[in-house]
N, CA, C and O atoms as a GROMACS GRO file, in nm:
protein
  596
    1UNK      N    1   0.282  -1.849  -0.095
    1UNK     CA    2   0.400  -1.767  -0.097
    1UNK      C    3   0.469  -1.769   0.039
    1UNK      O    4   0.591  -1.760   0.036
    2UNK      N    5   0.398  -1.782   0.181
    2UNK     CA    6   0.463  -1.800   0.262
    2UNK      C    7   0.491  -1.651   0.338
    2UNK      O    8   0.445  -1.549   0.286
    3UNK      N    9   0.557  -1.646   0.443
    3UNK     CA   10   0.582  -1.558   0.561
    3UNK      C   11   0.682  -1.443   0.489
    3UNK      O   12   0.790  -1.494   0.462
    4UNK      N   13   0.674  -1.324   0.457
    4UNK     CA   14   0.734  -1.224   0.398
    4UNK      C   15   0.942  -1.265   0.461
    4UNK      O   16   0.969  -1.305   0.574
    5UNK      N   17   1.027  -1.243   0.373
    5UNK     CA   18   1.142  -1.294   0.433
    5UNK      C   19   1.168  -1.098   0.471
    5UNK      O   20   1.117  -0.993   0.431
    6UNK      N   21   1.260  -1.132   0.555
    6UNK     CA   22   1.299  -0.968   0.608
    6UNK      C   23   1.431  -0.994   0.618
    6UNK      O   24   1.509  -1.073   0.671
    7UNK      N   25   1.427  -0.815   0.489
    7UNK     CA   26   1.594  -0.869   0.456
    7UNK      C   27   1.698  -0.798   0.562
    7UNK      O   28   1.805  -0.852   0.593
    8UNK      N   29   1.666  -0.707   0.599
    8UNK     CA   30   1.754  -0.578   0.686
    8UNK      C   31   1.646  -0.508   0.762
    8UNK      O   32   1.527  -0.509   0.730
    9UNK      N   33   1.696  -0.448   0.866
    9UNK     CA   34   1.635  -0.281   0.915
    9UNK      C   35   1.630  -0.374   1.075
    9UNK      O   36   1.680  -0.482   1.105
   10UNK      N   37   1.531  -0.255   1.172
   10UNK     CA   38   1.557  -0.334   1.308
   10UNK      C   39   1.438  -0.352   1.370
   10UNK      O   40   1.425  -0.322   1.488
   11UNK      N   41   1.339  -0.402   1.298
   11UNK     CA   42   1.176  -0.430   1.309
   11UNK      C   43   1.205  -0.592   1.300
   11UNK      O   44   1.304  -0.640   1.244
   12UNK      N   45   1.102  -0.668   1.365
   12UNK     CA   46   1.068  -0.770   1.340
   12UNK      C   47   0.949  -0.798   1.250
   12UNK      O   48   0.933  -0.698   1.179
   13UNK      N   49   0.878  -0.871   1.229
   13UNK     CA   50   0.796  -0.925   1.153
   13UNK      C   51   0.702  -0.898   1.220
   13UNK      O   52   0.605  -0.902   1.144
   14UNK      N   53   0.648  -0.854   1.392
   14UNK     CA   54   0.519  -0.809   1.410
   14UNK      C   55   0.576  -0.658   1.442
   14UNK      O   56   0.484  -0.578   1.425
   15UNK      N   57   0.670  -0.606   1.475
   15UNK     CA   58   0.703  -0.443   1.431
   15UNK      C   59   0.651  -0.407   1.303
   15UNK      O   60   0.579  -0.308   1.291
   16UNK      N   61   0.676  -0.465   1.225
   16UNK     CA   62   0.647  -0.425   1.076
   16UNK      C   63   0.502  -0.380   1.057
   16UNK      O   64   0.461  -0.274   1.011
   17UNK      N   65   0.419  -0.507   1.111
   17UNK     CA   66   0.312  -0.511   1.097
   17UNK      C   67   0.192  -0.410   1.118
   17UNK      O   68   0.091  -0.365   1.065
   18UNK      N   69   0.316  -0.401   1.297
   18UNK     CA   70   0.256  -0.308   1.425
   18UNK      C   71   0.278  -0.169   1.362
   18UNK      O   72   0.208  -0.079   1.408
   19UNK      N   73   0.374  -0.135   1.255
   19UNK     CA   74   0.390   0.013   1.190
   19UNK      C   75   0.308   0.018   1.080
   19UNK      O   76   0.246   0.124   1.081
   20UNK      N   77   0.277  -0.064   0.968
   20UNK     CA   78   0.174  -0.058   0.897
   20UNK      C   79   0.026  -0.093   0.874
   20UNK      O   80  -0.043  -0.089   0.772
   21UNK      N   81  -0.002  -0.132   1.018
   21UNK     CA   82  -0.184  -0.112   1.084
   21UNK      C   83  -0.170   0.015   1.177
   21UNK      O   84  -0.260   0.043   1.256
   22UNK      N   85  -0.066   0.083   1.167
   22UNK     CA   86  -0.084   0.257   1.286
   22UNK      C   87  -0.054   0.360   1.192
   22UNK      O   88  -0.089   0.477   1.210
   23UNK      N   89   0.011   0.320   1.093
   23UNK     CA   90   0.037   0.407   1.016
   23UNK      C   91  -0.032   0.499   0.912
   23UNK      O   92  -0.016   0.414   0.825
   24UNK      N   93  -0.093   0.595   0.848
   24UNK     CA   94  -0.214   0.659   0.815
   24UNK      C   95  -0.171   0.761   0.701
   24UNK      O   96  -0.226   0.870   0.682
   25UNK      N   97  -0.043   0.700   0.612
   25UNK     CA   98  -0.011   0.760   0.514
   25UNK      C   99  -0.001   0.696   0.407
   25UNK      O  100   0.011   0.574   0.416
   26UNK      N  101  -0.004   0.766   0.257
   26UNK     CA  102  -0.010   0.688   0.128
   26UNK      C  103   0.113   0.605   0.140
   26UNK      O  104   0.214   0.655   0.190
   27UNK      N  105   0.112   0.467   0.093
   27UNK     CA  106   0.180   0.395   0.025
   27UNK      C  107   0.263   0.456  -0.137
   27UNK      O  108   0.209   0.534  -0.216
   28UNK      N  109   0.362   0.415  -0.148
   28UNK     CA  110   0.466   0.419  -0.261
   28UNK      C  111   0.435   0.315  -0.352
   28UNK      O  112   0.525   0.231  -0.355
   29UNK      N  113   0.328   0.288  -0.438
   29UNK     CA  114   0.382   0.150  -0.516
   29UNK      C  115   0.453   0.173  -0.656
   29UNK      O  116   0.410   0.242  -0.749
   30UNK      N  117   0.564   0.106  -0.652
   30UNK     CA  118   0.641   0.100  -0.786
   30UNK      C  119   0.582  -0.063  -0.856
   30UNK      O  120   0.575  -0.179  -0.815
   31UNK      N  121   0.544   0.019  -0.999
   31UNK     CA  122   0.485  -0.123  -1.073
   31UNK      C  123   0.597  -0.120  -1.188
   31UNK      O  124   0.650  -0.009  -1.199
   32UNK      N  125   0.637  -0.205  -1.264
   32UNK     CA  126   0.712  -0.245  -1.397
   32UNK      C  127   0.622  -0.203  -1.559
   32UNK      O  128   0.506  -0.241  -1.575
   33UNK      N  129   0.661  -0.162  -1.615
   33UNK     CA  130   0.626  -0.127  -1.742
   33UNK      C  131   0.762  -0.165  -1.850
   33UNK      O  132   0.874  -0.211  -1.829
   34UNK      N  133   0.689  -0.123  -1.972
   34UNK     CA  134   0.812  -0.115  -2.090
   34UNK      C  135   0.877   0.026  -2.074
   34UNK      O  136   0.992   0.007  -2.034
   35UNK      N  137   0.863   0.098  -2.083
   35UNK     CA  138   0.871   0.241  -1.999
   35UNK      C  139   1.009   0.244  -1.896
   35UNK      O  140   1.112   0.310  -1.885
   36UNK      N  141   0.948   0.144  -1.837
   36UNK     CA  142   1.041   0.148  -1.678
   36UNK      C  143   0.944   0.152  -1.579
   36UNK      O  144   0.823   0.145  -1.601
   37UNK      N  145   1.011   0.164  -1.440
   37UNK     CA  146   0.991   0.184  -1.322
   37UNK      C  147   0.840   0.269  -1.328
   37UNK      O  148   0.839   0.363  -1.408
   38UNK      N  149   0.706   0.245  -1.246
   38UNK     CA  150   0.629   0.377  -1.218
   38UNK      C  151   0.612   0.409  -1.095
   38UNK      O  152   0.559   0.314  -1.038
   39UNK      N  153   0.637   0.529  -1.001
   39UNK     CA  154   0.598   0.492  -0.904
   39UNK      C  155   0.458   0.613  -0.844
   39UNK      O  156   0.450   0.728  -0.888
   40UNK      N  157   0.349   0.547  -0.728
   40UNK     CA  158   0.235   0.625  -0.743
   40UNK      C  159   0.213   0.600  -0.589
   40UNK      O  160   0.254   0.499  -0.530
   41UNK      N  161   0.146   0.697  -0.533
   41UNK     CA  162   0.074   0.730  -0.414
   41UNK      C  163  -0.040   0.660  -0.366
   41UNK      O  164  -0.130   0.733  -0.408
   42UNK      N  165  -0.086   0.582  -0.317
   42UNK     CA  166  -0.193   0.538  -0.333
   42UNK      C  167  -0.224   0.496  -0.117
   42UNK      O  168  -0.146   0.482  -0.022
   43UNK      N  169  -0.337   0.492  -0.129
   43UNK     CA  170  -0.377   0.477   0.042
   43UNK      C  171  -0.368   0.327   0.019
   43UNK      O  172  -0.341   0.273  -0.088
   44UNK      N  173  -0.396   0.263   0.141
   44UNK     CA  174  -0.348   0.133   0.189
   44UNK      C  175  -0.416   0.088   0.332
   44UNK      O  176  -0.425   0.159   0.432
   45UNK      N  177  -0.452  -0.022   0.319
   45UNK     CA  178  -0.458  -0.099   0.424
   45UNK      C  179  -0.417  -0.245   0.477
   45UNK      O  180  -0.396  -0.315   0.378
   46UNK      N  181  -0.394  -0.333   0.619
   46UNK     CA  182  -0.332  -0.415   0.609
   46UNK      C  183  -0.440  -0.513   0.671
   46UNK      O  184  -0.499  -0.502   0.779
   47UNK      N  185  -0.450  -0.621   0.565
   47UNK     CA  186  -0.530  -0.757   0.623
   47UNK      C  187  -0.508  -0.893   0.547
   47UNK      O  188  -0.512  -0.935   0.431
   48UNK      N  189  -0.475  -0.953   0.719
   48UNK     CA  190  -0.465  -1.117   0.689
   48UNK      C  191  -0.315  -1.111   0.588
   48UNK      O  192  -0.287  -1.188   0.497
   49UNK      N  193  -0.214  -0.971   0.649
   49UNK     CA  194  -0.086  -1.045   0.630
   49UNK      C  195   0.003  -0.948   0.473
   49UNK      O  196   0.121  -0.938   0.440
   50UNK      N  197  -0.142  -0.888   0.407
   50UNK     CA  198  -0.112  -0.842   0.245
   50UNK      C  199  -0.152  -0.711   0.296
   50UNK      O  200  -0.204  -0.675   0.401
   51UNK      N  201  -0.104  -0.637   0.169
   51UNK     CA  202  -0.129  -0.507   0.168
   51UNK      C  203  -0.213  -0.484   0.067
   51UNK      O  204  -0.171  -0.518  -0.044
   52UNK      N  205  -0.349  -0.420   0.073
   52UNK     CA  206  -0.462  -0.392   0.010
   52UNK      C  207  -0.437  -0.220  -0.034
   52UNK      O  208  -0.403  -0.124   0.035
   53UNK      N  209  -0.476  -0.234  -0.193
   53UNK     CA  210  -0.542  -0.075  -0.212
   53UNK      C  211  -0.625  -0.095  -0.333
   53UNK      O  212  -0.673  -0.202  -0.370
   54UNK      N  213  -0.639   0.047  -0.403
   54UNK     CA  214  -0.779   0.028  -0.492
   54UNK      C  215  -0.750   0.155  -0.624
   54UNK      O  216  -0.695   0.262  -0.596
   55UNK      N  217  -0.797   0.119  -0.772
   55UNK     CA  218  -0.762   0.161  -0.827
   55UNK      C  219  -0.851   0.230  -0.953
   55UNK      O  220  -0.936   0.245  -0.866
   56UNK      N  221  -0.886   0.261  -1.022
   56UNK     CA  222  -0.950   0.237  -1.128
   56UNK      C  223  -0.927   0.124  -1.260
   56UNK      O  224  -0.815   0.121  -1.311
   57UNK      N  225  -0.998   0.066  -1.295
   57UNK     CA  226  -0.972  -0.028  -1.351
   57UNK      C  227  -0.883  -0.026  -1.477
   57UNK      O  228  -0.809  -0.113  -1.522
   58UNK      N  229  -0.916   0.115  -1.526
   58UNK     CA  230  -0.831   0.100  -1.682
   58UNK      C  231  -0.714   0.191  -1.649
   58UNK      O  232  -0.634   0.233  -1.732
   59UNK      N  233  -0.714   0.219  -1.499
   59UNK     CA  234  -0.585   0.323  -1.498
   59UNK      C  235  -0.439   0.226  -1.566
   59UNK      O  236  -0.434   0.109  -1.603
   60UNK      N  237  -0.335   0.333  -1.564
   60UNK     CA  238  -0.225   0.268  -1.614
   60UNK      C  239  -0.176   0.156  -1.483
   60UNK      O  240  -0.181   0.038  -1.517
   61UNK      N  241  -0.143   0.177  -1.378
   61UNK     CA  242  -0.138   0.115  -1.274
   61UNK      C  243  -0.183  -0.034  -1.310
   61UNK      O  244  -0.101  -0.123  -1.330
   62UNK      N  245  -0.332  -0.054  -1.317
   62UNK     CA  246  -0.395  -0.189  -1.309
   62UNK      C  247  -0.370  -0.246  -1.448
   62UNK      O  248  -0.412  -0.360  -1.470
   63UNK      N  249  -0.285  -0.160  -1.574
   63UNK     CA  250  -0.312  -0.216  -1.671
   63UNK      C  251  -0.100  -0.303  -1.685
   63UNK      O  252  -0.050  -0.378  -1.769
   64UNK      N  253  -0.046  -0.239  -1.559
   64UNK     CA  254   0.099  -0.314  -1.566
   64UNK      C  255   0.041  -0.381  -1.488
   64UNK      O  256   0.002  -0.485  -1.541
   65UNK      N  257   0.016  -0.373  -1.386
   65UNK     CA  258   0.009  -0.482  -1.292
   65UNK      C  259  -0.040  -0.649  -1.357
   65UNK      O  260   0.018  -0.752  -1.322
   66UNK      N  261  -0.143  -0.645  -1.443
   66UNK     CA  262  -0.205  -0.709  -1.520
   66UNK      C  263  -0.050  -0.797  -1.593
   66UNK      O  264  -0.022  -0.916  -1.583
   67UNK      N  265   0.026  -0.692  -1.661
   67UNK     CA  266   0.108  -0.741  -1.748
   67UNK      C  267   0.237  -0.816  -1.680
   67UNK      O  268   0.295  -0.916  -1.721
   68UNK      N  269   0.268  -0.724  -1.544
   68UNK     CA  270   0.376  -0.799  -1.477
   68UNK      C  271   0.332  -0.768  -1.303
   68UNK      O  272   0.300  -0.654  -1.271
   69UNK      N  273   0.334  -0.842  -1.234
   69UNK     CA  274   0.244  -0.881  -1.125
   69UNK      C  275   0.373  -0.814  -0.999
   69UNK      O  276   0.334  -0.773  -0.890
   70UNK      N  277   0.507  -0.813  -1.032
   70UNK     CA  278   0.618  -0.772  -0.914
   70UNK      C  279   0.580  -0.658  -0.908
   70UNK      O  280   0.558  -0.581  -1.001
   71UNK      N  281   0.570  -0.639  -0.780
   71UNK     CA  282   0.589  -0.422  -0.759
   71UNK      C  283   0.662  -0.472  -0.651
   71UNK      O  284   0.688  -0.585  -0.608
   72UNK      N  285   0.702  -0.281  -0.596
   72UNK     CA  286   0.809  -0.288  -0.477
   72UNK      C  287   0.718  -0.131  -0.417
   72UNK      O  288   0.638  -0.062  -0.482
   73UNK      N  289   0.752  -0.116  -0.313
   73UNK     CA  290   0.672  -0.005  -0.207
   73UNK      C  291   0.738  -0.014  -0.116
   73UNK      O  292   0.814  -0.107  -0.088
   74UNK      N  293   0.709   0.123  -0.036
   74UNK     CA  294   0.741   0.189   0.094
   74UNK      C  295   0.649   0.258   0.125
   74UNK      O  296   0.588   0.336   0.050
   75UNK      N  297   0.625   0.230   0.268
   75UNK     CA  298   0.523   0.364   0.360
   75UNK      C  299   0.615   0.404   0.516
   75UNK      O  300   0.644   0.342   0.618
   76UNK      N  301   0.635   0.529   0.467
   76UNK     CA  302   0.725   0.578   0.506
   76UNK      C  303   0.708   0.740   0.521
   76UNK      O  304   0.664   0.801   0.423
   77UNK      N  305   0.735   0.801   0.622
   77UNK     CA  306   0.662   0.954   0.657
   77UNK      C  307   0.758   1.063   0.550
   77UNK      O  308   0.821   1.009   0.459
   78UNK      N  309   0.762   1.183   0.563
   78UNK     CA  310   0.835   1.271   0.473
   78UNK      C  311   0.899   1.356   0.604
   78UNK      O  312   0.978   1.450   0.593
   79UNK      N  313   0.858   1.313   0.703
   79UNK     CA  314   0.940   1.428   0.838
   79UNK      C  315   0.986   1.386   0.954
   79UNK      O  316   0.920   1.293   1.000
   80UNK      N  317   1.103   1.433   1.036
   80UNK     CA  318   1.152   1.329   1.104
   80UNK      C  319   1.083   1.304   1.174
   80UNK      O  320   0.975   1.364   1.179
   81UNK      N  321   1.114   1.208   1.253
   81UNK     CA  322   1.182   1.108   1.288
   81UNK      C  323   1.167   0.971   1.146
   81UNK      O  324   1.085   0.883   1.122
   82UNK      N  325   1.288   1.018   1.086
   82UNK     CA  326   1.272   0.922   0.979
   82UNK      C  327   1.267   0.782   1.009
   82UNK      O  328   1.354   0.736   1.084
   83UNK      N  329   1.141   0.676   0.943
   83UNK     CA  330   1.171   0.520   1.003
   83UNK      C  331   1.051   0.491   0.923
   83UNK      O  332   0.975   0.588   0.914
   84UNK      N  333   1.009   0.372   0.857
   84UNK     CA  334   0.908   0.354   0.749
   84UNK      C  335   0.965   0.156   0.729
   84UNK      O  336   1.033   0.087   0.806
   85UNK      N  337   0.904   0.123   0.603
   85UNK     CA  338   0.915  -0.015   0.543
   85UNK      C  339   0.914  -0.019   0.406
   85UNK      O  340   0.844   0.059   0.341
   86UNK      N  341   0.964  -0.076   0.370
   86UNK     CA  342   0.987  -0.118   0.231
   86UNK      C  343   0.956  -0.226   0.139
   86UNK      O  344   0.957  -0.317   0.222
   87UNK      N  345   0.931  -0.278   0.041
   87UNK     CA  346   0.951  -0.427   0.006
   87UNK      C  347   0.914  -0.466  -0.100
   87UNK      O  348   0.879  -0.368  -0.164
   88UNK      N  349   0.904  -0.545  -0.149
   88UNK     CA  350   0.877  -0.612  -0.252
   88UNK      C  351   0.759  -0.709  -0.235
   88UNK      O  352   0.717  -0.733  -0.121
   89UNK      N  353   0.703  -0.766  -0.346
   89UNK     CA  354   0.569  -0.853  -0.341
   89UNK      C  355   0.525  -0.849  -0.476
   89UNK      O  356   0.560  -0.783  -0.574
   90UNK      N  357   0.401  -0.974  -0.447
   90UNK     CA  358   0.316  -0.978  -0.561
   90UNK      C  359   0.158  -0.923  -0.563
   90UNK      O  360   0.072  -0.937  -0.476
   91UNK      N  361   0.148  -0.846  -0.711
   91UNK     CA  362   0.026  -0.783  -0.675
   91UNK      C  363  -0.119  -0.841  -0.793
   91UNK      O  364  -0.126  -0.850  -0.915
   92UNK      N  365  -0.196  -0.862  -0.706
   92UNK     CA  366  -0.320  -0.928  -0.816
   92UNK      C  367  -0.429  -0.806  -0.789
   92UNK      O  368  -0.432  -0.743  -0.683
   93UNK      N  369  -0.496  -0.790  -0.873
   93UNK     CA  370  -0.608  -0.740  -0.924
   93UNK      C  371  -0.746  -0.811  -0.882
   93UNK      O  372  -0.769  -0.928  -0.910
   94UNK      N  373  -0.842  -0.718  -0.807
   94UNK     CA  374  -0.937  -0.818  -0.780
   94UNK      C  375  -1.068  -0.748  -0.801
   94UNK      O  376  -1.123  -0.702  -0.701
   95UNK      N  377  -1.118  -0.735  -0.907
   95UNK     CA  378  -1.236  -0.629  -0.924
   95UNK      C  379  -1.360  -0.676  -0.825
   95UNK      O  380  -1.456  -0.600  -0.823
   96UNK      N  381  -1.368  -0.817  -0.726
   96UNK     CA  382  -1.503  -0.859  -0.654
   96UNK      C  383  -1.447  -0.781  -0.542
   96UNK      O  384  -1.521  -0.688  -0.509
   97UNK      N  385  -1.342  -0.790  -0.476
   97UNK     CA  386  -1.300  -0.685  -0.355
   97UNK      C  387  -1.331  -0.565  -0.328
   97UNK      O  388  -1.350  -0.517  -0.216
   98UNK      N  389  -1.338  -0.504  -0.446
   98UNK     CA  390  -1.360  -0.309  -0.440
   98UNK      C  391  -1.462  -0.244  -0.332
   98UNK      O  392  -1.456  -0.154  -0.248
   99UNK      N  393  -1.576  -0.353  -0.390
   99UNK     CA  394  -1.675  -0.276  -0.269
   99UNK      C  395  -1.668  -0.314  -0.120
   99UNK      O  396  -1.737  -0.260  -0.034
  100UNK      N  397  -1.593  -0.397  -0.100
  100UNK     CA  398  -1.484  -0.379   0.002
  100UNK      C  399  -1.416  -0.316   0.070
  100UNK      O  400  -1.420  -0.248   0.172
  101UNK      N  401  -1.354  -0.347   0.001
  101UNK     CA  402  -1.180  -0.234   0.032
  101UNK      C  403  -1.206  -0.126   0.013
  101UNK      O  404  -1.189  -0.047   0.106
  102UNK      N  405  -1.265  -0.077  -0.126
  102UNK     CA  406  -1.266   0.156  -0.126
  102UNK      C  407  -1.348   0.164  -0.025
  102UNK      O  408  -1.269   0.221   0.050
  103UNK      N  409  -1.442   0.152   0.037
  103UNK     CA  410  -1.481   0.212   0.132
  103UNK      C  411  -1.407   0.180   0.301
  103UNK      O  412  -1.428   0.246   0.403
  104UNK      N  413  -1.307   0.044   0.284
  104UNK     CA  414  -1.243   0.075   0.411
  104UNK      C  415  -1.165   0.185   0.411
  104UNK      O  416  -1.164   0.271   0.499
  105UNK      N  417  -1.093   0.184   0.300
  105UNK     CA  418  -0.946   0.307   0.259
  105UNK      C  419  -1.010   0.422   0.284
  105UNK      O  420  -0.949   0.501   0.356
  106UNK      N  421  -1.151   0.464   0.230
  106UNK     CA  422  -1.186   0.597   0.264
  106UNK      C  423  -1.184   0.592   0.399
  106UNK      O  424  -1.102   0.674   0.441
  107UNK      N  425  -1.255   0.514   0.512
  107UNK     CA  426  -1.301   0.511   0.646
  107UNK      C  427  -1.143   0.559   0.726
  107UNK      O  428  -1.135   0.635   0.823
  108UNK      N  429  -1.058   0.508   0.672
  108UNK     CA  430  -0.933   0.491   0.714
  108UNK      C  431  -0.822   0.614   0.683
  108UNK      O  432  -0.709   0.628   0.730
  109UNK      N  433  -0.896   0.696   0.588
  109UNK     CA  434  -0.790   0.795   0.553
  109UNK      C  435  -0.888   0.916   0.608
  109UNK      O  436  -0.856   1.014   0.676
  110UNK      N  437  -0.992   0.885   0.566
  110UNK     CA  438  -1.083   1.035   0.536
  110UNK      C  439  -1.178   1.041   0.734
  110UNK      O  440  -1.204   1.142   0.799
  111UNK      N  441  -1.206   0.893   0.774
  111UNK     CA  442  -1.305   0.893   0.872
  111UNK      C  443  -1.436   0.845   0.851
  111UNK      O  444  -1.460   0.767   0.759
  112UNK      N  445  -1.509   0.877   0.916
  112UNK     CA  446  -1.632   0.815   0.935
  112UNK      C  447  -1.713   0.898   0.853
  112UNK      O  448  -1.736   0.865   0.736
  113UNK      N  449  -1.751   0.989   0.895
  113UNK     CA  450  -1.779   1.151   0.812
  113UNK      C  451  -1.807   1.165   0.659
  113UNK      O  452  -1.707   1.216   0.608
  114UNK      N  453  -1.893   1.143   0.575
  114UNK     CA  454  -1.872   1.150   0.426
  114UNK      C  455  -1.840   1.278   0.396
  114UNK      O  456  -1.900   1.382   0.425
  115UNK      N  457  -1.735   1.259   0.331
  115UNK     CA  458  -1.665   1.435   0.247
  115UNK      C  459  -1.725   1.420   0.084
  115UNK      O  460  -1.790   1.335   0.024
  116UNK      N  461  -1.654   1.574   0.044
  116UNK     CA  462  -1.703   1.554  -0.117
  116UNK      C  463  -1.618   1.423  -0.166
  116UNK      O  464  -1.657   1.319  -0.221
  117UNK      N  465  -1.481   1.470  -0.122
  117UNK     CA  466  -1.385   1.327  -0.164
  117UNK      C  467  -1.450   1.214  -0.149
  117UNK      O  468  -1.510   1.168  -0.246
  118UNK      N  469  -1.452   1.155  -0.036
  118UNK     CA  470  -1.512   1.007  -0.037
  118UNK      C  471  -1.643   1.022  -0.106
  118UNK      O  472  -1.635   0.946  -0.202
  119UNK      N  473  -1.770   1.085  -0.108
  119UNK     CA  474  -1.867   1.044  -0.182
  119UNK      C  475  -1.833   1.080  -0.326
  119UNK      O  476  -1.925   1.046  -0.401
  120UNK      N  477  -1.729   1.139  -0.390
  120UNK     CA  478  -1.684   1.107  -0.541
  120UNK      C  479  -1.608   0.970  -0.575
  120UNK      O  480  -1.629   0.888  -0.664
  121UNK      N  481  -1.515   0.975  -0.477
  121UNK     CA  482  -1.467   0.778  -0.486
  121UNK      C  483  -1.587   0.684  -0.468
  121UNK      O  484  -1.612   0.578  -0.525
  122UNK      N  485  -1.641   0.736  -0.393
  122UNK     CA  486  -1.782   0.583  -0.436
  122UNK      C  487  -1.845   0.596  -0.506
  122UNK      O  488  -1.918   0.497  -0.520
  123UNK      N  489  -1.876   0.726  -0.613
  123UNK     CA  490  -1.967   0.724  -0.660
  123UNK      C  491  -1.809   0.656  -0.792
  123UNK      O  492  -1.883   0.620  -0.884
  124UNK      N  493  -1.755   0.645  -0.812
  124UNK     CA  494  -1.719   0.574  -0.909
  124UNK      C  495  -1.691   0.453  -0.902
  124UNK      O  496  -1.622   0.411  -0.994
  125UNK      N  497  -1.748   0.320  -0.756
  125UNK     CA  498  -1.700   0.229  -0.718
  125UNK      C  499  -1.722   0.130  -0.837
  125UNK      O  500  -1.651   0.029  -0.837
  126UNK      N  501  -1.801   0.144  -0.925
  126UNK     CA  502  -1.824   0.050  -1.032
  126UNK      C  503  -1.721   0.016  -1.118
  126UNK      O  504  -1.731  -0.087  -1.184
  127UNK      N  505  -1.625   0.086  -1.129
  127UNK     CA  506  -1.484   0.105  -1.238
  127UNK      C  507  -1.396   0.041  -1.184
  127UNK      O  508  -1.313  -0.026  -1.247
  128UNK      N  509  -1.403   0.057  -0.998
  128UNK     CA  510  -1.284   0.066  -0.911
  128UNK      C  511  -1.258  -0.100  -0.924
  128UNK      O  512  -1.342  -0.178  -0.968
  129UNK      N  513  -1.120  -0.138  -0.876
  129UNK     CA  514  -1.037  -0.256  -0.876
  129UNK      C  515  -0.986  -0.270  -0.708
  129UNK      O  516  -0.970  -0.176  -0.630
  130UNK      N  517  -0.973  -0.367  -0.689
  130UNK     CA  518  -0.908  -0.364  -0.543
  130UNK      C  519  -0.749  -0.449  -0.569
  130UNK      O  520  -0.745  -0.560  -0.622
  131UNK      N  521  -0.653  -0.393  -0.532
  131UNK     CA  522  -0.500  -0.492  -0.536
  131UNK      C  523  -0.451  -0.524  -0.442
  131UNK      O  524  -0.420  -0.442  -0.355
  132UNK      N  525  -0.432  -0.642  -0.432
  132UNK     CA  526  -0.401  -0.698  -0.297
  132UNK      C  527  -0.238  -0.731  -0.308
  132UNK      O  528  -0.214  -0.804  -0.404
  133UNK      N  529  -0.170  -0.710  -0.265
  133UNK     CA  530   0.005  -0.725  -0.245
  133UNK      C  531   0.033  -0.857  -0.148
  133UNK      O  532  -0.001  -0.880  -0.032
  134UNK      N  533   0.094  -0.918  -0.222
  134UNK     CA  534   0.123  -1.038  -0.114
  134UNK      C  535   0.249  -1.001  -0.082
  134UNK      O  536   0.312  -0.989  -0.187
  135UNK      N  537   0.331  -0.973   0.033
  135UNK     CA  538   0.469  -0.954   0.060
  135UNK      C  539   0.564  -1.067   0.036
  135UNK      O  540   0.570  -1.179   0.086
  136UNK      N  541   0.641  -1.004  -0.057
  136UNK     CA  542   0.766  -1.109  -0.061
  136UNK      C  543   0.868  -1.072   0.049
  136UNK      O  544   0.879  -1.154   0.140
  137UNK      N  545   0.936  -0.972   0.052
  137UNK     CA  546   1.066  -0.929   0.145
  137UNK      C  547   0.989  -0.780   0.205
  137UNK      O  548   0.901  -0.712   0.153
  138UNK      N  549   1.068  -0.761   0.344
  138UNK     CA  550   1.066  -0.631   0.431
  138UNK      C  551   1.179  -0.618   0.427
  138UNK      O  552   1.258  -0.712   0.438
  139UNK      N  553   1.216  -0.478   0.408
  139UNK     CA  554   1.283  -0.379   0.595
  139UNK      C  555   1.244  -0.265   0.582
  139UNK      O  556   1.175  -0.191   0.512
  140UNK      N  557   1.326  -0.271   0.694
  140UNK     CA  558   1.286  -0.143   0.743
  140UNK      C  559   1.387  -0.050   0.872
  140UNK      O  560   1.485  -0.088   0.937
  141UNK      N  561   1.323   0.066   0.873
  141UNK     CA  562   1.443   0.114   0.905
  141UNK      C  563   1.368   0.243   1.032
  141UNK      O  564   1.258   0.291   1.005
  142UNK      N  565   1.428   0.278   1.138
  142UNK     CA  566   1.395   0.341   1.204
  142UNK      C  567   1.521   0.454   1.290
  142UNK      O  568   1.577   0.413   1.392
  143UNK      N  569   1.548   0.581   1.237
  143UNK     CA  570   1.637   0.642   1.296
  143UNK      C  571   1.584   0.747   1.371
  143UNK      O  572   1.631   0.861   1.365
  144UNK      N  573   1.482   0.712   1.446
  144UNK     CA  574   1.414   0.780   1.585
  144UNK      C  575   1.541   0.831   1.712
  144UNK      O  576   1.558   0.946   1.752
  145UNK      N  577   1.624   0.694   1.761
  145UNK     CA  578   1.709   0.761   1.838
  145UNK      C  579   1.835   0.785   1.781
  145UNK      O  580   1.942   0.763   1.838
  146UNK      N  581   1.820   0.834   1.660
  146UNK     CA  582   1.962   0.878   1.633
  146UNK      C  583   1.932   1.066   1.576
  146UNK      O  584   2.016   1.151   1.545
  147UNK      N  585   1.775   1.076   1.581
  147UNK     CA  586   1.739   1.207   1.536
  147UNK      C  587   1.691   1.310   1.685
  147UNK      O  588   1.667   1.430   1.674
  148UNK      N  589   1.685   1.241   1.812
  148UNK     CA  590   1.668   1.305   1.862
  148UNK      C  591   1.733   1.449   1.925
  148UNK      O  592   1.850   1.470   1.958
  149UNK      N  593   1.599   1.557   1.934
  149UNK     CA  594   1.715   1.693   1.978
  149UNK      C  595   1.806   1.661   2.081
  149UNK      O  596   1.888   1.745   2.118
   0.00000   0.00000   0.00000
């Protein structure tokens, strides 16, 4: 697929990067259905270029993705200083990844520390799916100095 194209915003291609390996909030993924549009919350991490998360296997999520592979996402804060990324990509399903990936996403959201949360996500790691996003297009957008007091 090649080097994500970046369509707008005022990040480069390792800005982008540099905001979504610091960044420590859920991802937006919009998947395609007959339905329409879905869009869902989900944690995230970034390696070797894609964007990784994790799912249950028969959720609705893994069962479009299955059917049509385009989603589109943003990770992006809810308070100012508004500035985040956006984009489009392709997303595959990888049920050998899970025991992988759910326990980085917990390490990464939750800490080192086992909570009730994280030891209920692993205790269901057998179900879990891992999706890996290959980026098609960025931007992104940052209105830091235009929000300042």
């Amino acid at each position: 697929m090649g080097e994500p194209r970046i369509t707008s915003g005022p990040w480069d291609s390792e800005a982008i990067m540099d905001f979504l390996e610091s960044t420590h909030i859920p991802m937006r993924l919009a998947s395609n259905g007959a339905s329409g549009p879905l869009v869902q919350s989900l944690w995230f991490l970034v390696e070797g270029g894609n964007l990784w998360c994790a799912t249950q296997e028969t959720s609705l999520l893994a069962q479009r993705i299955t059917r049509d592979a385009r989603v589109g996402f943003e990770i992006a804060g809810d308070h100012p200083p508004y500035r985040g990324v956006r984009g489009t990509g392709i997303a595959t399903i990888l049920p050998e990844d899970a025991r992988r990936v759910l326990p980085t996403l917990i390490e990464r959201y939750q800490g080192a520390e086992r909570t009730h949360l994280s030891e209920w996500l692993l205790s269901r790691l057998e179900r879990e799916v891992a999706i890996r996003i290959a980026p098609s297009t960025f931007t992104s957008w940052d209105y830091s100095g235009r929000m300042r007091s």
